[in-house]
C-alpha positions, 0 to 999 in steps of 0.5 A: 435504516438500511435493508437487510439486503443492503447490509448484506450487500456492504458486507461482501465489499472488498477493498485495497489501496494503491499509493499515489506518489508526488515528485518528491515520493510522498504519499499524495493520496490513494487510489481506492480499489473495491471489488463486490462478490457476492457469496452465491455467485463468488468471483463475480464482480458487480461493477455498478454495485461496487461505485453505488451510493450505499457502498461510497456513503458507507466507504466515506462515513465509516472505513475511509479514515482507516483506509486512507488517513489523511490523504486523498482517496481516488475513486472510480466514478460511475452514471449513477454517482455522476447525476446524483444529486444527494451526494453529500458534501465533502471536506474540499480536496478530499475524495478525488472521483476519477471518470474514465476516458470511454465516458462520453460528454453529455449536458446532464455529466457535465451538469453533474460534474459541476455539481460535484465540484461545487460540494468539494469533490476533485474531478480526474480523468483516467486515461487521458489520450486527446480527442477533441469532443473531451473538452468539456471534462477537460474544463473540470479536471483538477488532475489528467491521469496517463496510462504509461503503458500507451506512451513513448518518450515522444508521444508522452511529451506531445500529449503534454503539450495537447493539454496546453499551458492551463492543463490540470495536474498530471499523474502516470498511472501503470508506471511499471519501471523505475525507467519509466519513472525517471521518463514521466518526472523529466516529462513534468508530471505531478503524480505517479503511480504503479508498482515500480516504487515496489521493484528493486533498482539495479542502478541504485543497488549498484551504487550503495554496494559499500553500505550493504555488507553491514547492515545485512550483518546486523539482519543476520545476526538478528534473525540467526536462531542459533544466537541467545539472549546475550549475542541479542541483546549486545548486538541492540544495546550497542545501538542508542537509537536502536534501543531507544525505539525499541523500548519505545514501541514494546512499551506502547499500548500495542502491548498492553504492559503492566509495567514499564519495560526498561531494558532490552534484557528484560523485554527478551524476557518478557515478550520473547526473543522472536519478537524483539528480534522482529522489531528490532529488524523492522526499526533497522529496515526504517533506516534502510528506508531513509531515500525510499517512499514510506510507503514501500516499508508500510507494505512490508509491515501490512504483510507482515501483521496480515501473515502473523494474523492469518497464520492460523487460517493457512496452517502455518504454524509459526506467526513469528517466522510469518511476520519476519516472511513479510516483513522481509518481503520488500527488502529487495526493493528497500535494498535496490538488490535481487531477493536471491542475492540477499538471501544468500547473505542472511542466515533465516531458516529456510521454509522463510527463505523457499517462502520469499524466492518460490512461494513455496510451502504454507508460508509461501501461499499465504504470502502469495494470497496476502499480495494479491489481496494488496495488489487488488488482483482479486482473480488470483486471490482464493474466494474461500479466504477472502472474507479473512484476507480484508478483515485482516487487511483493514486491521493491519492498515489501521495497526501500521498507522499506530506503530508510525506514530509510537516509532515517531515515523508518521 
């Protein structure tokens, strides 16, 4: 049975994901980002805590399916988890532990490595740049992760070609630009991660101009709080598809009805016109989705649900208006067009609208400590909410995995 201090210990664990994307822009797995702060000494981070048996047996056995699904979980890999022996064993390919480059080859790692493998655990190296005395990990590595930030077009392709033609598997971390995107698929690489998924893209931004006029007119009527139940509910009735997922999800169990709701007017009576407004926009920003990584629409809706949870906690005094701040929150990137611009075409009030451009107001700063939790900026995110920003994470992560599968989008 753990220890009182042990318990205590995994209570000041915080964690956030980081997408890994394969070549087709799905989800391949997630890079698990733990900090641990311990209430007496807030902002420090215990790196040897954060990767210990306690912390990754209790990761694994009761948070990694909430956190990650079915996909793969990155995670760091330190001394101690490299030479334990009681490690358990693993469903193969699941957890991917990844070692960093500093990390010298020793008898007794690479002794432990093999061990690991052997119990199903994938073996990646962070950071990789060529250095010879290296070669034993190499021998073990199922995937070779490459900081972007260290490479050039050339230097990228020369250390491709240092790991030969039986080279593992290999991912671009730190991918920043969409530019550099394009420079590590046309390279061969297998993986990709970094914010870039997460930025608008001026080139294809330019090149769906002719779609754009529509559907930010079906965003503006939605969100107009001039318009009534009628101007709603003729706007979504028109729709088939539209109206069919919205009826779909209101009358999921995230509701808890008595009874089935079986038109849009009645759900605008039952459950409010600000939250059919709000799916109603979230079904037509799935759509906008269709050539983007779910994963981008995935974030929009964890702010969202973190906003409307923890509007209390900020002061903010409309949920809805926080939900629609991070739903909205992405729909520059979704949209491949600056968050200025589109803000000029939508009629929102404007504390949601000084909330998306500045982070200005109530809204505005829980909308900026949302994203440093989500990033795992953990410097810039207030020691004083940390505590409510991972309860209220972990809950929306878990609560954007069941609205995919009422919506049919998993």
């Amino acid at each position: 049975m753990p220890s009182t201090d042990s318990h205590q210990r995994l209570q000041d664990i915080y964690v956030a994901r980081q997408p890994i994307h394969d070549r087709d822009m799905r989800v391949y797995g997630y890079e698990v980002l733990l900090r641990c702060t311990h209430p007496s000494r807030a902002g420090i981070e215990d790196h040897d805590l954060a990767s210990s048996q306690a912390v990754i047996n209790s990761l694994f056995n009761t948070g990694l399916e909430q956190l990650v699904g079915s996909h793969r979980a990155f995670v760091m890999l330190n001394e101690k988890l490299m030479l334990d022996e009681q490690l358990p064993p693993m469903t193969p390919g699941r957890i991917v532990l990844e070692i960093p480059w500093d990390t010298r080859p020793t008898p007794a790692r690479v002794e432990g490595l093999e061990r690991l493998r052997a119990r199903g655990y994938m073996i990646a190296i962070d950071g990789f740049k060529p250095e010879p005395d290296k070669e034993p990990f190499l021998a073990l590595a199922d995937i070779v992760k490459l900081n972007l930030q260290d490479y050039s077009g050339e230097a990228l392709t020369r250390a491709i070609q240092n790991l030969g033609t039986r080279r593992p598997k290999l991912l671009a971390d730190k991918i920043q630009t969409h530019e550099q995107f394009q420079l590590a698929r046309e390279a061969g690489m297998d993986y990709f991660q970094g914010f870039f998924f997460s930025r608008p893209n001026p080139v294809r931004g330019r090149a769906q101009q002719a779609n754009r006029p529509l559907l930010l007119r079906i965003l503006e009527t939605l969100q107009d709080e001039s318009r009534g139940i009628d101007a709603i509910e003729q706007l979504i009735v028109q729709d088939a598809t539209l109206t069919y997922k919205l009826l779909r999800y209101i009358n999921s169990a995230s509701y808890a009805l008595r009874r089935q709701i079986d038109s849009v007017r009645e759900a605008l009576l039952l459950i409010g016109t600000t939250a059919v407004r709000n799916w109603a926009s979230l079904i037509l920003m799935s759509r906008m989705s269709d050539n983007k990584p779910h994963e981008l629409l995935d974030i929009a809706l964890i702010r969202a649900r973190m906003g409307e949870t923890l509007s209390r906690d900020f002061r903010v005094s409309s949920p809805s208006q926080m939900f629609t701040v991070g739903l909205f929150s992405t729909l520059d990137a979704l949209l491949d067009t600056p968050m200025a611009e589109l803000l000029d075409s939508i009629a929102l009030n404007s504390q949601v609208k000084l909330a998306l451009l500045d982070r200005d107001g109530p809204m505005g700063e829980l909308l900026g400590q949302i994203v440093a939790y989500q990033d795992a900026d953990w410097d810039r995110v207030d020691p004083r909410r940390i505590d409510a920003l991972r309860d209220a994470y972990m809950e929306a992560v878990q609560w954007v995995r069941q609205m995919r599968e009422t919506l049919g989008q998993e």
